[in-house]
C-alpha positions in Angstrom: -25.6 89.6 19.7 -23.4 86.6 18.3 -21.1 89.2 17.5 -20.9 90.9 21.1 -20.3 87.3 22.5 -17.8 86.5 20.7 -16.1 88.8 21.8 -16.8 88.1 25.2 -15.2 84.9 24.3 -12.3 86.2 22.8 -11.6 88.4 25.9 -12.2 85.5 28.1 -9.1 83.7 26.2 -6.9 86.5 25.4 -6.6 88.2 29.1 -5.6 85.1 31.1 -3.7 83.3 28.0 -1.8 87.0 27.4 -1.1 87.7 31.1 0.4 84.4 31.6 2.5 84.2 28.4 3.7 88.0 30.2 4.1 86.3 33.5 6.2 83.6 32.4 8.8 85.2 30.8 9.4 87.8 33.6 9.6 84.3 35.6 12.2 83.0 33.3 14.0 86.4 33.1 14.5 86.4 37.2 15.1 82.6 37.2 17.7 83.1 34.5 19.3 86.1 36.6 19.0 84.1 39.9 20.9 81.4 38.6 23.3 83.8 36.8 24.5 85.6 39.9 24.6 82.4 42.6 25.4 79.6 40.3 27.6 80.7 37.4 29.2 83.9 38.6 29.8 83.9 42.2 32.8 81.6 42.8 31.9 79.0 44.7 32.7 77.6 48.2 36.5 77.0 49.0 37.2 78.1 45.4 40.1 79.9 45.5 40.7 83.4 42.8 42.9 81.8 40.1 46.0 83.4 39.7 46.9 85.7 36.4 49.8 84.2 34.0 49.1 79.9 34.5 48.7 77.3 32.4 46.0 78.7 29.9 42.6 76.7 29.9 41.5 75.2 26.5 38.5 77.0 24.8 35.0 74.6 25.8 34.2 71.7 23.5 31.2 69.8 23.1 27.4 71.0 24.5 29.5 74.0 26.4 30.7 75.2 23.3 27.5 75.2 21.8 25.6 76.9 24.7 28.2 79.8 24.3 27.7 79.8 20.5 24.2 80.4 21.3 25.2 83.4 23.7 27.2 84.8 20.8 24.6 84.8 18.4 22.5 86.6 20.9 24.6 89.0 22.3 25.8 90.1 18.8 24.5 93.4 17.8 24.1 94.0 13.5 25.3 97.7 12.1 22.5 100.1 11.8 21.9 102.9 14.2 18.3 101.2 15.3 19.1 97.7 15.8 19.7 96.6 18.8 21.7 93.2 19.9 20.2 89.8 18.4 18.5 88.9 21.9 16.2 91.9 22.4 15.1 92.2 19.4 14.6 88.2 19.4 12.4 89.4 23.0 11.0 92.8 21.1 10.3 91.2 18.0 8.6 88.1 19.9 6.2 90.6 22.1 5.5 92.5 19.0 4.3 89.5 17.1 2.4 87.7 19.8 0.3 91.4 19.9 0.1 90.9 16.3 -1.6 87.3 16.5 -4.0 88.5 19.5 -4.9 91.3 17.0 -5.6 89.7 13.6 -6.1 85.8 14.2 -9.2 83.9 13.4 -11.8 85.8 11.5 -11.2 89.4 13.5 -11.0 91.3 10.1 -14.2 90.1 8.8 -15.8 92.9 10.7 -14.4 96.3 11.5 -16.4 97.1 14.6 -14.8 93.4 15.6 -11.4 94.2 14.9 -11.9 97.5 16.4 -12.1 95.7 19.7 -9.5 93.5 19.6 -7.0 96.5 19.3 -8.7 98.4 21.9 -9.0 95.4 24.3 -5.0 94.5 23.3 -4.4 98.9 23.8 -5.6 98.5 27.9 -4.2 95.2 28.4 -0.5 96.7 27.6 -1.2 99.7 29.6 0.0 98.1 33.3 2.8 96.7 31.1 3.9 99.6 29.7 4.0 101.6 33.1 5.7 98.4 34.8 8.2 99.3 32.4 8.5 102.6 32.8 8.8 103.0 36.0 11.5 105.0 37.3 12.3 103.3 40.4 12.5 100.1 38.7 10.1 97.4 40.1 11.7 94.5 38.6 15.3 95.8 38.4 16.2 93.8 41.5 14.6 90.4 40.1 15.5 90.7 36.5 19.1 92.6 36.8 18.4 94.4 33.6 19.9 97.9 33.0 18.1 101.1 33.0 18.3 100.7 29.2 17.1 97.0 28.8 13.6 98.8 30.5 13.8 101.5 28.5 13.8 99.6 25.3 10.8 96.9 26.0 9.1 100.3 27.8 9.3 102.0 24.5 8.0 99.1 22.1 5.1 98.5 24.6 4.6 102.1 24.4 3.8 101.8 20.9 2.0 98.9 21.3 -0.5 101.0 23.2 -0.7 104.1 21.0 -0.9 102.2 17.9 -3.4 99.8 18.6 -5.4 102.9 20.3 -5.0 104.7 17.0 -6.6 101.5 15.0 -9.5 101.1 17.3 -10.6 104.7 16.5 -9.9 104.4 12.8 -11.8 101.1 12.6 -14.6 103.0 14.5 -14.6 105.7 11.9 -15.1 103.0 9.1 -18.4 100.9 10.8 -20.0 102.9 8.1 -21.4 105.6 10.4 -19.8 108.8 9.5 -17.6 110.3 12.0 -20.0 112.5 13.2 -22.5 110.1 13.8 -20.1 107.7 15.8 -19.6 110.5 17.9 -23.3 111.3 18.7 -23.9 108.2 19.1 -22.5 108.2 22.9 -20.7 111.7 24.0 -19.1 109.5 26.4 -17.6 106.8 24.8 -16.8 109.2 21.2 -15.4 111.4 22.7 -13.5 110.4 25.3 -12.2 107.9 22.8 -11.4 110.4 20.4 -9.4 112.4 23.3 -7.5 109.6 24.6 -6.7 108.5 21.0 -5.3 112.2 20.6 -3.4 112.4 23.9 -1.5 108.8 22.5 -0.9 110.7 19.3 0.9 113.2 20.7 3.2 110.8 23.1 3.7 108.6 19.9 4.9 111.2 17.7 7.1 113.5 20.1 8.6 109.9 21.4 10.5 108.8 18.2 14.0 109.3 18.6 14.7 112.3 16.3 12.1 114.5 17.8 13.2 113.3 21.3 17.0 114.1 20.7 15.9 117.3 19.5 13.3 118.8 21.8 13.7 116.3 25.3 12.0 118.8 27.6 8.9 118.9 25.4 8.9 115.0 25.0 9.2 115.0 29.0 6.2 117.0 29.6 4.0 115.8 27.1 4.8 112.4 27.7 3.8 112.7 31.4 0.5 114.8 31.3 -0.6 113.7 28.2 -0.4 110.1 29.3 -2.0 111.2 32.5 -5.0 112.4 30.7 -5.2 110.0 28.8 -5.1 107.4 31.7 -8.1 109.4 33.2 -10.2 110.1 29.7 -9.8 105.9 29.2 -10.9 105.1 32.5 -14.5 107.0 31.4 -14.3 105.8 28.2 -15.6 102.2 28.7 -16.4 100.2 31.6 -14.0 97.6 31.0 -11.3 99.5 30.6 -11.2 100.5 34.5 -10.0 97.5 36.0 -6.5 97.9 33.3 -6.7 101.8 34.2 -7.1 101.2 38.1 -3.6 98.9 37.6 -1.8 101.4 35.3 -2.2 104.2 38.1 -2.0 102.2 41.0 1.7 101.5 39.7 2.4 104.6 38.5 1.4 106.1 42.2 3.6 103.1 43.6 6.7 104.8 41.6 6.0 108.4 42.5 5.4 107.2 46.5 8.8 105.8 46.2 10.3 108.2 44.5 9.1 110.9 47.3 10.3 108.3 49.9 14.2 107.9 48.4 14.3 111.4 47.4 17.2 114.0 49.3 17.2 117.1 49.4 21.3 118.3 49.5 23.7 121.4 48.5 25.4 120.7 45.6 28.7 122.9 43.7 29.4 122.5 40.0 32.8 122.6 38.8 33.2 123.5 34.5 35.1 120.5 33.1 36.7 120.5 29.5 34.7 119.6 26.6 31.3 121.2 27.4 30.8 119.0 30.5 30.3 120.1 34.5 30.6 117.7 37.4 28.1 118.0 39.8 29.0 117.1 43.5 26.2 117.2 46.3 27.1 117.0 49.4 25.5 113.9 51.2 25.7 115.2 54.4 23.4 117.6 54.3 20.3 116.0 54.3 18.9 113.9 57.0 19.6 110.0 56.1 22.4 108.5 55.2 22.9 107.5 51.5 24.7 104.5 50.7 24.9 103.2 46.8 26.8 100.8 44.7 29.3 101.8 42.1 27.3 101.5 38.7 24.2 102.9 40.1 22.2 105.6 38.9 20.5 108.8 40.5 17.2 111.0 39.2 18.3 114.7 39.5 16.4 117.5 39.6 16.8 121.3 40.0 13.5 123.7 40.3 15.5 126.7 39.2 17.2 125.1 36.0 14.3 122.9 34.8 11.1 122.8 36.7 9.7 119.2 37.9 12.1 116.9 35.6 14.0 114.4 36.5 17.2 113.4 34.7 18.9 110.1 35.1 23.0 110.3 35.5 25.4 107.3 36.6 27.2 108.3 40.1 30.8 109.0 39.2 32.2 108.3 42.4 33.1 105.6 44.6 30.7 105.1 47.2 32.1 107.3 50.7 30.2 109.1 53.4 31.0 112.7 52.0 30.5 113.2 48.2 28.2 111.8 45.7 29.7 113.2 42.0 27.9 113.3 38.6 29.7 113.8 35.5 27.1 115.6 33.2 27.9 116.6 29.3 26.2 119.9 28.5 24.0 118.8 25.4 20.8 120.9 25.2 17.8 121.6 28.0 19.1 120.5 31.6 22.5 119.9 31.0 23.4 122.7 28.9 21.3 125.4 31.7 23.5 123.9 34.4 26.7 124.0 32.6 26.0 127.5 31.7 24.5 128.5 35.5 26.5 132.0 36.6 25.7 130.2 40.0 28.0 127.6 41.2 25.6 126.5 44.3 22.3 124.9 43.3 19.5 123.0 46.0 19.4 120.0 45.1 16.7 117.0 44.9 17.6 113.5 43.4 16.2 110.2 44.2 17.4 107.2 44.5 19.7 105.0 44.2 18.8 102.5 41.7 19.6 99.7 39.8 20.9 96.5 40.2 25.0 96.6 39.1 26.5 93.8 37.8 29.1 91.6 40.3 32.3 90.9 39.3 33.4 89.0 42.6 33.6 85.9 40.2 36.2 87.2 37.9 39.8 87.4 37.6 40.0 89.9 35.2 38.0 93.0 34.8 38.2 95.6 31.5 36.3 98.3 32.2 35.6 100.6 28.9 34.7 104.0 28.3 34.1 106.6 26.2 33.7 110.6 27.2 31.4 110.6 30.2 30.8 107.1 29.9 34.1 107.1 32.5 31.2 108.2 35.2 30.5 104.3 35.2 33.8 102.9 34.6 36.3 104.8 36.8 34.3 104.4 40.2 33.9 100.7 39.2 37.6 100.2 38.5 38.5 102.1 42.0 36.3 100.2 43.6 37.2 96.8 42.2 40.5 97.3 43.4 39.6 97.8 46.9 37.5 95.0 47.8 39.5 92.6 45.4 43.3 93.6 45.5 44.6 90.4 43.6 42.1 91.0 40.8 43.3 92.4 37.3 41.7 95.8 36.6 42.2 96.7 33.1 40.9 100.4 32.3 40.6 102.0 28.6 39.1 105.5 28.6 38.2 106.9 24.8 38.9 110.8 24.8 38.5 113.5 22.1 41.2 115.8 23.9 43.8 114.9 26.3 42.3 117.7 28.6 39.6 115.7 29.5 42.0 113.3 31.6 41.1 116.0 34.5 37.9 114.8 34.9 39.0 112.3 37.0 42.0 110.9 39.7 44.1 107.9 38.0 46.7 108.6 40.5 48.4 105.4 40.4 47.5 104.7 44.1 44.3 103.2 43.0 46.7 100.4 41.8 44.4 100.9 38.0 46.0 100.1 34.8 44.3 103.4 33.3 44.6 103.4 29.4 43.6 106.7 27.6 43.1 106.8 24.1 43.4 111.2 22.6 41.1 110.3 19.5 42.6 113.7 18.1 46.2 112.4 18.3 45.9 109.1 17.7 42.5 108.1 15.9 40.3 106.2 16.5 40.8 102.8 18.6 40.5 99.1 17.4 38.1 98.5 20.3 37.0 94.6 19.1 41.0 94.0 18.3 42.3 95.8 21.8 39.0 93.8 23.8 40.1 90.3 21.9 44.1 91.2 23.0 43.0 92.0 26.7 41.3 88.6 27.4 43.8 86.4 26.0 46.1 87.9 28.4 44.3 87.1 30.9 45.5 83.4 29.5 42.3 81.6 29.8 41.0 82.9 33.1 37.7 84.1 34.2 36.5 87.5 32.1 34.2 90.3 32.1 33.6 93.2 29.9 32.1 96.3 31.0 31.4 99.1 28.8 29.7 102.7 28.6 29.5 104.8 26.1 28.7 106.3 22.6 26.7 103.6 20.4 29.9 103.1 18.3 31.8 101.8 21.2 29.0 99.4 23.3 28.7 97.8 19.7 32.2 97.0 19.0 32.9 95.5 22.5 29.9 93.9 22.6 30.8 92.0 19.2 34.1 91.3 20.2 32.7 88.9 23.4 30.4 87.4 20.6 33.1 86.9 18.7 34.9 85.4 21.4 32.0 83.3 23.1 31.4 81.5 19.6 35.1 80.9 19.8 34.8 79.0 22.7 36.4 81.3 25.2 34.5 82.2 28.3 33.9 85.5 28.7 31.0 88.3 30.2 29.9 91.5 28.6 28.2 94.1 30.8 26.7 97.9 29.2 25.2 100.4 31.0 23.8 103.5 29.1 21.0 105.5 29.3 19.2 106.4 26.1 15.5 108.2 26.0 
């Protein structure tokens, strides 16, 4: 009995102590993007846009220099294919290790069956979490600003969180010293339903690492959707107390879905073969019922019945916002993309959703460089058009990364859009100095107001993103913006 309560008493601290350690950093997160976007980057009242080519400004001294020595050290990303920049895994490794104390502090090893609840209790805390995060329409995007790959990222980690810890509460169940058998005659109910759930998070955990998900993405999609859902359902019998955690986790994932039906149109769409194994997709956004606005740097869900039954794939919009068109640039890889780019039909019906995400503003800035590489250019060349349109004396600096010169026809740089497009032909001219040519481009802008904006290959996010580090802990004032999606 001393042993039941306390655990009780653990339960009692850890749920409200946990959700409000959560809590509070979602709260600094929005307060931190709140002040970002009306404080620091919007210019402010009766400021005029500097002009291009003055008197450069002096790099920041004193506790300014400092506080951008501290955003270089977090925004610089090590080498190594899995590491991410120094600040999310400062945030991953942080929410890792604070599940970590909940899970072993105190005297929680001393008994199995004791332990054993502390990693289920910590499993079906994370659960509403872990679908906050993954939701596709974004709940927080408008509050936080993060990219669809920030939520991916903490969406994964908590993922594993919950599958792990899931998988340790049945093995310290199986080690109480009943035998398995016996723990699973002891209650049909709570055995095995346990036992299923634990196998359904097995399945998600090992098809969700990022070889087998490169390799086989359809069968990661499915399985990581109904197996989830089952085992959603299987927990919710499981054990009484893990209802109310259940009841949350579905009430947000039916919250996404509901939204999803509500933003989703249904249009006629034409694909047109590009070079290099790619297809642009362009629906025609007058033939559905509502009218569908979106921002450049925004992102649609796509789906097509015919090519790949009940998935939805996330691509950037590739073109400038307009009453007409809405165009995706789509690389033919495997699954999806590579049915569609092979498709003898060049009509398809058409269902996406959206739009979402929260784009970064550059009306701050007096210089913009805008980097991509392949069909990363589905970000940057609407944003550069764009740009130049609603800000005509800004400084739009464009550098495209191609394998073959043939790939310029993806898009218009027609020099109307008053773009300084740069393309880089890898095959004639190697590959590109990105942190040298990103350092070059802001000090001509002579000291004025940066930002960096990049999508692309790994290789190329990295190097640009170092190059601001290098350049904040320099002194020099300068903002670095990515947008990728990764699964």
């Amino acid at each position: 009995m001393a042993e039941a309560l306390t655990g009780r008493e653990f339960s009692r601290v850890f749920v409200p102590t946990y959700n409000a350690i959560i809590g509070f950093f979602f709260l600094v997160a929005t307060a931190s993007y709140f002040y970002k976007l009306h404080f620091i980057m919007k210019p402010k009242a009766g400021e005029k846009r500097p002009l291009l080519g003055g008197e450069a400004i002096a790099p920041a001294t004193g506790a300014t220099r400092i506080y951008r020595q501290i955003r270089s050290t977090l925004l610089y990303q090590p080498p190594g294919r899995y590491l991410e920049a120094n600040g999310t895994m400062f945030v991953v490794l942080s929410y890792l290790g604070l599940n970590a104390f909940y899970c072993f502090y105190g005297d929680a090893t001393q008994d199995v069956s004791y332990m054993g609840n502390r990693f289920g209790l910590v499993c079906v805390v994370n659960l509403p979490i872990m679908f906050l995060l993954g939701s596709k329409t974004g709940l927080l995007v408008q509050w936080t600003g993060w990219s669809h790959e920030g939520y991916n990222i903490l969406h994964r980690h908590a993922g594993r969180v919950v599958c792990l810890t899931a998988l340790g509460h049945i093995i310290a169940y199986s080690y109480n010293g009943r035998t398995l058998q016996e723990q699973l005659m002891r209650s049909a109910q709570i055995g095995v339903g346990g036992g299923l759930t634990g196998l359904a998070f097995t399945i998600i955990l090992v098809t969700s690492f990022a070889p087998a998900r490169n390799r086989m993405y359809e069968i990661f999609l499915y399985a990581h959707v109904w197996f989830l859902v089952a085992g959603i359902v299987l927990l919710f019998f499981h054990y009484p107390r893990c209802r109310p955690y259940c009841a949350a986790a579905s009430a947000i994932w039916l919250w996404d879905r509901i939204n999803r039906f509500k933003n989703a149109h249904h249009v006629l769409a034409t694909t047109t073969v590009l070079s290099g194994n790619t297809v642009k997709l362009s629906m025609n956004v007058k033939s559905t019922f509502r009218e569908i606005h979106w921002q450049t740097g925004q992102y649609v869900y796509v789906t097509i019945n015919k090519l790949a039954p009940l998935q939805a794939h996330p691509f950037t919009i590739a073109s400038p916002p307009n009453p007409n068109t809405l165009e995706l640039i789509i690389r033919a890889r495997s699954g999806f993309s590579k049915s569609l780019f092979l498709a003898d039909e060049q009509e398809h019906r058409v269902t996406f959703h959206g739009p979402y995400g929260s784009p970064p503003k550059f009306d701050g800035f007096s210089k913009v460089i805008l980097l991509a590489g392949g069909a990363g250019v589905a970000y940057s060349y609407p944003e550069a058009v764009e740009l130049t349109r609603q800000f005509p004396g800004m400084e739009v600096d464009f550098f495209w990364v191609v394998p073959q010169r043939d790939f310029i026809s993806w898009v218009d740089m027609d020099p109307k859009h008053n773009v300084d497009f740069k393309v880089w032909v890898t095959a004639e001219q190697g590959r590109p100095n990105i942190e040298q040519y990103v350092k070059d481009s802001v000090a001509a802008a002579q000291g004025q107001k940066c930002a960096v904006a990049v999508c692309g290959p790994a290789p190329l996010v990295r190097n640009s993103r170092n190059a601001c580090a290098s350049l904040l802990w320099q002194g020099v004032d300068v903002e670095f913006f990515s947008e990728n999606f990764g699964w």
